[in-house]
N, CA, C and O atoms as CSV, one atom per row, in Angstrom:
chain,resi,resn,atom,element,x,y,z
A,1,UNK,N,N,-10.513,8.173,-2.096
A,1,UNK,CA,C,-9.870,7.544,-3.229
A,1,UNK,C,C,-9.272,8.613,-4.132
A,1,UNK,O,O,-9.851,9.666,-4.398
A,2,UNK,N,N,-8.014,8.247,-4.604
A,2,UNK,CA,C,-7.345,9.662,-5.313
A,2,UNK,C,C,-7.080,10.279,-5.182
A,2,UNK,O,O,-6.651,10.963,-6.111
A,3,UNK,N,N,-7.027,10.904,-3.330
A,3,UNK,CA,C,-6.889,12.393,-2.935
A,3,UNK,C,C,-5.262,12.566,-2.879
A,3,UNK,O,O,-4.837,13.711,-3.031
A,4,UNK,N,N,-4.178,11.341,-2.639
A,4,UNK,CA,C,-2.909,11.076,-2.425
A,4,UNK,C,C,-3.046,12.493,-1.204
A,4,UNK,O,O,-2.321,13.483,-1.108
A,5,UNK,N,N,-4.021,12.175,-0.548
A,5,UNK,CA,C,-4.029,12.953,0.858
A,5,UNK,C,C,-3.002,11.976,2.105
A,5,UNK,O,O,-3.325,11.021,2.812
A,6,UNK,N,N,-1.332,12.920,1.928
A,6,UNK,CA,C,-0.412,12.173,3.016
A,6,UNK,C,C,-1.024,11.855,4.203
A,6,UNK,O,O,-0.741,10.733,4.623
A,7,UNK,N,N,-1.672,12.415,4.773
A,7,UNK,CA,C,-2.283,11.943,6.477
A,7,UNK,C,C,-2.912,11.025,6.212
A,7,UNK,O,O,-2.096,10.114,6.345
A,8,UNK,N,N,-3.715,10.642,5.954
A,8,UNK,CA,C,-4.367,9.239,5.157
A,8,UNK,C,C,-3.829,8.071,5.060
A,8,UNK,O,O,-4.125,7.106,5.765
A,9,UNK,N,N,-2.913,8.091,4.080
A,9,UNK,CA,C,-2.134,7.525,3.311
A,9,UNK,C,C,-1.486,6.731,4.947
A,9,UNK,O,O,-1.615,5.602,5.421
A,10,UNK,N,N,-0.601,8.293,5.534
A,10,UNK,CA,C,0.517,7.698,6.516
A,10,UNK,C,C,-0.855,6.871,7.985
A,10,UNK,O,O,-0.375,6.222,8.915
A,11,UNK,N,N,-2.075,7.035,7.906
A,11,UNK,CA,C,-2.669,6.563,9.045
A,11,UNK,C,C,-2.540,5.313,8.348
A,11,UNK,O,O,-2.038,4.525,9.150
A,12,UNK,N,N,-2.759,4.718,7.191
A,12,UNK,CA,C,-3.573,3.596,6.730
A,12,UNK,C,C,-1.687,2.584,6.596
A,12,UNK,O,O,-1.703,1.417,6.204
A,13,UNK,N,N,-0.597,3.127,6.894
A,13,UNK,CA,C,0.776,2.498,6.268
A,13,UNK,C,C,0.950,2.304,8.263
A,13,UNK,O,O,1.428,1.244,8.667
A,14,UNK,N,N,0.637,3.106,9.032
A,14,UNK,CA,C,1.030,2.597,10.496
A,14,UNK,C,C,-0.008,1.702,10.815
A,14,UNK,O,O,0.296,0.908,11.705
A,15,UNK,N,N,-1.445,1.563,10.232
A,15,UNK,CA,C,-1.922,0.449,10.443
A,15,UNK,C,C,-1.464,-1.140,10.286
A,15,UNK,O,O,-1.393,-2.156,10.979
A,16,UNK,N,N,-1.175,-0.662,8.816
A,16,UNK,CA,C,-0.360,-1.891,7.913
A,16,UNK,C,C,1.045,-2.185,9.040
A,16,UNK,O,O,1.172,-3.286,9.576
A,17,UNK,N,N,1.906,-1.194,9.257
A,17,UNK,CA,C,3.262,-2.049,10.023
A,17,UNK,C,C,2.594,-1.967,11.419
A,17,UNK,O,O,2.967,-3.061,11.842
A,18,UNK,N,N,2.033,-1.554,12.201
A,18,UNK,CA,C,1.294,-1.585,13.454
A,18,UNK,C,C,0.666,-3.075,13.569
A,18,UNK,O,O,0.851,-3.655,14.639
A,19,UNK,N,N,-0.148,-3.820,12.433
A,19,UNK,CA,C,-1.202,-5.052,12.929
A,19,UNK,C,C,0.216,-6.068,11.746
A,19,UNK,O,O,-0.095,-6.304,10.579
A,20,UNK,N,N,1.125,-6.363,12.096
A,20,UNK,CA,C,2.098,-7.472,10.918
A,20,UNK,C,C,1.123,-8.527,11.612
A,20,UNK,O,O,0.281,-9.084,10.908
A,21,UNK,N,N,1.191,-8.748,12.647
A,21,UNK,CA,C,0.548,-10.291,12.832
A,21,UNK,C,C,-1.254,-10.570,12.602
A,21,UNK,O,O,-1.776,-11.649,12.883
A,22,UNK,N,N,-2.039,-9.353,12.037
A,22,UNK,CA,C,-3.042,-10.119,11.115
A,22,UNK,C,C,-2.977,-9.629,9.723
A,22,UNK,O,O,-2.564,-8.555,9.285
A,23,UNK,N,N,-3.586,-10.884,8.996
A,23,UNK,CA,C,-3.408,-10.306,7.678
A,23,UNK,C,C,-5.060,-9.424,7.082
A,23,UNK,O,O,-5.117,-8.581,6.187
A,24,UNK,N,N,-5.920,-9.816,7.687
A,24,UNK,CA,C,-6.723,-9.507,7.030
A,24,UNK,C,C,-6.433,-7.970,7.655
A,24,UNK,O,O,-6.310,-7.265,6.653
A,25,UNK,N,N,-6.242,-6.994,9.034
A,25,UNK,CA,C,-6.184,-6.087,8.983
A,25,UNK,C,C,-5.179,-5.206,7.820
A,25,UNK,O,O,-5.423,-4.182,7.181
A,26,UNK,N,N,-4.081,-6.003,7.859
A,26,UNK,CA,C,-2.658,-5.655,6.800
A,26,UNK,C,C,-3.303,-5.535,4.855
A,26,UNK,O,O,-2.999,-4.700,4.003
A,27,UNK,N,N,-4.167,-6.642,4.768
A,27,UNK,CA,C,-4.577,-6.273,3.890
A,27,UNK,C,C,-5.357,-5.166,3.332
A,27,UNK,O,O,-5.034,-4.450,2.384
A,28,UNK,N,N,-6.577,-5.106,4.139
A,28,UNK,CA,C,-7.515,-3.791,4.427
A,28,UNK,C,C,-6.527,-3.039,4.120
A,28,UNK,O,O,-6.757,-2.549,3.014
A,29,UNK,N,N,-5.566,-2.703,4.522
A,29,UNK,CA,C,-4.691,-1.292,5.018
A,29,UNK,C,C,-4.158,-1.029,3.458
A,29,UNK,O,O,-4.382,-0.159,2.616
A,30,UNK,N,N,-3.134,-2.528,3.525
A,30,UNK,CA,C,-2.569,-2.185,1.976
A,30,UNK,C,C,-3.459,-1.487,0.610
A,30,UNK,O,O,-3.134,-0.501,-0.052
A,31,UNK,N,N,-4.752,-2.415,0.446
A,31,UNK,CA,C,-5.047,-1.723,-0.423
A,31,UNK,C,C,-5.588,-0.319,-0.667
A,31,UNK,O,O,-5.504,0.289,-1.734
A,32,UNK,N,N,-6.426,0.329,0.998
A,32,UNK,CA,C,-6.192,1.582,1.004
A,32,UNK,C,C,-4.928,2.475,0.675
A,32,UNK,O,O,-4.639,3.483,0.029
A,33,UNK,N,N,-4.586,1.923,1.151
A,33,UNK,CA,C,-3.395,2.883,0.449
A,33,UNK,C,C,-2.753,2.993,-0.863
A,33,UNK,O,O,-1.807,3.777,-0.934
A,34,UNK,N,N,-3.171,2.209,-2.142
A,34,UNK,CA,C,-3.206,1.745,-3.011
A,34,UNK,C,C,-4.258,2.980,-3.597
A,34,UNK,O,O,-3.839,3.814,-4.399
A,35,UNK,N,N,-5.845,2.990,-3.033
A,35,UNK,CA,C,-6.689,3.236,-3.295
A,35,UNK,C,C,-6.494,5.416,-2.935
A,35,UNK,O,O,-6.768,6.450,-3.544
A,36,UNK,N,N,-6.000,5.101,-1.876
A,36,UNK,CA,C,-5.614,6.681,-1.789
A,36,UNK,C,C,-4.809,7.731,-3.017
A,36,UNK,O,O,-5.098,8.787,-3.580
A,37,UNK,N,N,-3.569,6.690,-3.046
A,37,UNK,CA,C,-2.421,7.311,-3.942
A,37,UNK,C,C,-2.495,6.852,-5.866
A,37,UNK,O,O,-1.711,7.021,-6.801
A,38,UNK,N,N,-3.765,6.271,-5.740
A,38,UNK,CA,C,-3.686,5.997,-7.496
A,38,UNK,C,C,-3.599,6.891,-8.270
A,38,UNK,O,O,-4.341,7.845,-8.507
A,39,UNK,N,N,-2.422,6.491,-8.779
A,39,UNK,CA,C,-2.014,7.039,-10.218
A,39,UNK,C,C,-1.070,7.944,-9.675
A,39,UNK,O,O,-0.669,8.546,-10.671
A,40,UNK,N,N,-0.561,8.333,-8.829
A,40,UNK,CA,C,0.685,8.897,-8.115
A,40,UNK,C,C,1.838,9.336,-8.484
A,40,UNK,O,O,2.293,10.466,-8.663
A,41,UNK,N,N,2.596,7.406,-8.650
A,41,UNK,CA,C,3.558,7.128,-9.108
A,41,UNK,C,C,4.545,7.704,-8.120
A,41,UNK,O,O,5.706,7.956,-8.443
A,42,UNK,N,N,3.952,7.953,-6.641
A,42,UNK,CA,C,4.730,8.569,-5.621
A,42,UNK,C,C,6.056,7.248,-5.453
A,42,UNK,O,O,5.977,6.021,-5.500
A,43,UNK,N,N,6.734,7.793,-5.332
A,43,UNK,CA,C,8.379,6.822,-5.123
A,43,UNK,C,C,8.305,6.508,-3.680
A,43,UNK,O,O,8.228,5.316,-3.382
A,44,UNK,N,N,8.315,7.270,-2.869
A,44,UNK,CA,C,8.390,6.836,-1.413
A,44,UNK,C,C,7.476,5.717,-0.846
A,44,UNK,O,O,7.586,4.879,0.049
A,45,UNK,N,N,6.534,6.059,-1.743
A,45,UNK,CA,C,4.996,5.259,-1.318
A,45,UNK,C,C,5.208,3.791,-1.932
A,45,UNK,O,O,4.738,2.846,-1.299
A,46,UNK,N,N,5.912,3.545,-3.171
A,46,UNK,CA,C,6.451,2.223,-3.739
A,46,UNK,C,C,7.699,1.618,-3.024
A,46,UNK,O,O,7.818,0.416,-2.785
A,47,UNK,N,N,8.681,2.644,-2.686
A,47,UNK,CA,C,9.602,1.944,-1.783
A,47,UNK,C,C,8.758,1.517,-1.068
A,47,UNK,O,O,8.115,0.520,-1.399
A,48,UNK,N,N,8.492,2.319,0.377
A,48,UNK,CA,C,7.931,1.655,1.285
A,48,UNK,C,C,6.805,-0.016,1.581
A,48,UNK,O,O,6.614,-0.750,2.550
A,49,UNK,N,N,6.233,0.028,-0.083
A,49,UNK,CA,C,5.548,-1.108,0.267
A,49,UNK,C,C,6.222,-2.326,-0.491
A,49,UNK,O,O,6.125,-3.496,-0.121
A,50,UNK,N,N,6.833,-1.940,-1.465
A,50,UNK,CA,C,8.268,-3.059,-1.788
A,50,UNK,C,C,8.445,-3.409,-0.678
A,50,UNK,O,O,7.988,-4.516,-0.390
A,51,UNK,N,N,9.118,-2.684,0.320
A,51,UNK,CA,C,9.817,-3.238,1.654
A,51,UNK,C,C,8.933,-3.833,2.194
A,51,UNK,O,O,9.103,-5.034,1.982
A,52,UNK,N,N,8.052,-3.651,2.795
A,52,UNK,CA,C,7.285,-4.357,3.206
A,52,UNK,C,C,6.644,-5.748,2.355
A,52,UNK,O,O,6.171,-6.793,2.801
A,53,UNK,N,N,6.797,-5.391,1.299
A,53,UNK,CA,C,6.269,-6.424,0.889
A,53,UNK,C,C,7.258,-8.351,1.030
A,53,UNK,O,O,7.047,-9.562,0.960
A,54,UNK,N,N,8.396,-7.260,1.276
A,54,UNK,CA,C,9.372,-8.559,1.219
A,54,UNK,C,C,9.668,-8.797,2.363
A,54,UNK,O,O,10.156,-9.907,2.574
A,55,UNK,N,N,9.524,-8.047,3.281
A,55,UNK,CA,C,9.585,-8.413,4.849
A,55,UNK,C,C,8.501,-9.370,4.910
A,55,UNK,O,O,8.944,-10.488,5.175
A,56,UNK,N,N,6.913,-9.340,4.724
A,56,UNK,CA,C,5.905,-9.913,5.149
A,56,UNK,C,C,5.629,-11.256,4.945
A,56,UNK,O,O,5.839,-11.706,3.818
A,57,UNK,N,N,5.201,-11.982,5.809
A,57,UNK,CA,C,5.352,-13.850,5.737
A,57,UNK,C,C,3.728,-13.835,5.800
A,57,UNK,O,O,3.285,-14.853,6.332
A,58,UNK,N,N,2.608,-12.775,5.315
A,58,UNK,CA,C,1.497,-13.310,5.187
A,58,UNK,C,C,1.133,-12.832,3.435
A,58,UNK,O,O,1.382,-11.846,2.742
A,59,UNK,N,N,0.407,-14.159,3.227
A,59,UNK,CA,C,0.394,-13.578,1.229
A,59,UNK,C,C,-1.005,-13.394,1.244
A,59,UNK,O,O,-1.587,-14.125,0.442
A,60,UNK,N,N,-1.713,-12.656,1.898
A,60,UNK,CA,C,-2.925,-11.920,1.850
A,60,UNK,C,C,-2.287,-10.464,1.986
A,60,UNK,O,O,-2.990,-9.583,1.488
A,61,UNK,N,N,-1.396,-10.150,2.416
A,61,UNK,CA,C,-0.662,-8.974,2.835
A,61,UNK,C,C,0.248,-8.821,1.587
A,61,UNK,O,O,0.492,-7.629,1.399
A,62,UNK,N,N,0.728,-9.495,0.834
A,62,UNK,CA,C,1.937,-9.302,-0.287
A,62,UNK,C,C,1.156,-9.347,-1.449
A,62,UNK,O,O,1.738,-8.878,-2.426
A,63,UNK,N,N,-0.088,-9.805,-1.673
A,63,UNK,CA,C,-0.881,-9.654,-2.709
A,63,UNK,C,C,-1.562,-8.304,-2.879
A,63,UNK,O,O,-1.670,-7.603,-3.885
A,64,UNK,N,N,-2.032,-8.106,-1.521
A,64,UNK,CA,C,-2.839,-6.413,-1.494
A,64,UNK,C,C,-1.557,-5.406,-1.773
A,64,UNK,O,O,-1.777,-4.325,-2.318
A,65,UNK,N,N,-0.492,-5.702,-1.470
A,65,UNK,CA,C,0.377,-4.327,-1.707
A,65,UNK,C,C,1.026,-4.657,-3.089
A,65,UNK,O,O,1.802,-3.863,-3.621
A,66,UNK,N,N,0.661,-5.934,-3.695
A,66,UNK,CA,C,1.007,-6.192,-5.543
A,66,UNK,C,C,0.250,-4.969,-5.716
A,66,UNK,O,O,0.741,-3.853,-5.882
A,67,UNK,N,N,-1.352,-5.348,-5.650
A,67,UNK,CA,C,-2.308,-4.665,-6.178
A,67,UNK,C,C,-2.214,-2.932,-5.932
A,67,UNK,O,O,-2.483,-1.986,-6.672
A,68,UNK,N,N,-1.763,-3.010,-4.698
A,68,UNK,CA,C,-1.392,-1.518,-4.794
A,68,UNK,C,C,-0.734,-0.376,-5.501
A,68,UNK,O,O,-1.126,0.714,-5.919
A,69,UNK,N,N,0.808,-1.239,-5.479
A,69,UNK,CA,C,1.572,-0.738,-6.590
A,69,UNK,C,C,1.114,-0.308,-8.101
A,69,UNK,O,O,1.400,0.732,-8.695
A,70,UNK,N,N,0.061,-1.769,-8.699
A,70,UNK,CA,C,-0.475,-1.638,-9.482
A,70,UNK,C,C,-1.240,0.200,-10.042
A,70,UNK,O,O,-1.062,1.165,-10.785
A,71,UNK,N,N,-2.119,-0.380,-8.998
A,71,UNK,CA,C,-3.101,1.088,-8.716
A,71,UNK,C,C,-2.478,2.651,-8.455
A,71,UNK,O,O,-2.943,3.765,-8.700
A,72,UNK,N,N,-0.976,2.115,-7.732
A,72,UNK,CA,C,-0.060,3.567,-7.603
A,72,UNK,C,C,0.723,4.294,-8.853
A,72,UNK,O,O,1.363,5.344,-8.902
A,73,UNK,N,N,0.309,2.989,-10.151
A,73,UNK,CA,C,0.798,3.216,-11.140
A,73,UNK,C,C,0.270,3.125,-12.333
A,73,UNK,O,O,0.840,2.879,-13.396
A,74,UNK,N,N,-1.165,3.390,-12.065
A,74,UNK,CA,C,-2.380,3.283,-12.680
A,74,UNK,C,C,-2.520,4.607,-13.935
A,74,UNK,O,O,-2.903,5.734,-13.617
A,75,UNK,N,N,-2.207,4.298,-15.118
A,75,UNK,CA,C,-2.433,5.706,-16.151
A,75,UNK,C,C,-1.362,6.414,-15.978
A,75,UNK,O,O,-1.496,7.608,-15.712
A,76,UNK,N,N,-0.027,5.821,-16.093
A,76,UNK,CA,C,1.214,5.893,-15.445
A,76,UNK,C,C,2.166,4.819,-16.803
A,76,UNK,O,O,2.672,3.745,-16.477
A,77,UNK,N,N,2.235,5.227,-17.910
A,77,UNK,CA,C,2.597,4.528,-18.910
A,77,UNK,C,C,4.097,4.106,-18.853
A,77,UNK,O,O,4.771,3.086,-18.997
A,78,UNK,N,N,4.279,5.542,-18.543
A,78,UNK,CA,C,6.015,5.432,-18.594
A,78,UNK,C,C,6.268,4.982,-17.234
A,78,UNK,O,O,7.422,4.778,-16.856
């Protein structure tokens, strides 16, 4: 948690586009990665799950990567 350790990050985002057809794995994934990069405010890491987020037709999967963003932008005022 917090390390915004990229290898991590990128295992837990090929999980997420690797399993689209379950959500509970997609979820797991999303919010790790949420949980990795808090407080970041990494740009690539928000594109990427924007996109995904609007590609995805499961809302166990579009809720965990809300929450992510959240957390990627956690103590992050501006």
């Amino acid at each position: 948690m917090a390390t915004k350790d990229a290898g991590v990050y990128e295992q837990l985002k090929n999980t997420l586009f690797n399993n689209a057809d379950s959500a509970i794995i997609g979820e797991s994934a999303a919010v790790g990665m949420g949980l990795v990069m808090i407080g970041s405010a990494d740009e690539s890491a928000i594109e990427e799950m924007m996109s995904h987020a609007a590609d995805s037709n499961h809302e166990k999967i579009i809720r965990a990567l809300g929450i992510s963003l959240s957390l990627i932008m956690y103590a992050r005022e501006s």
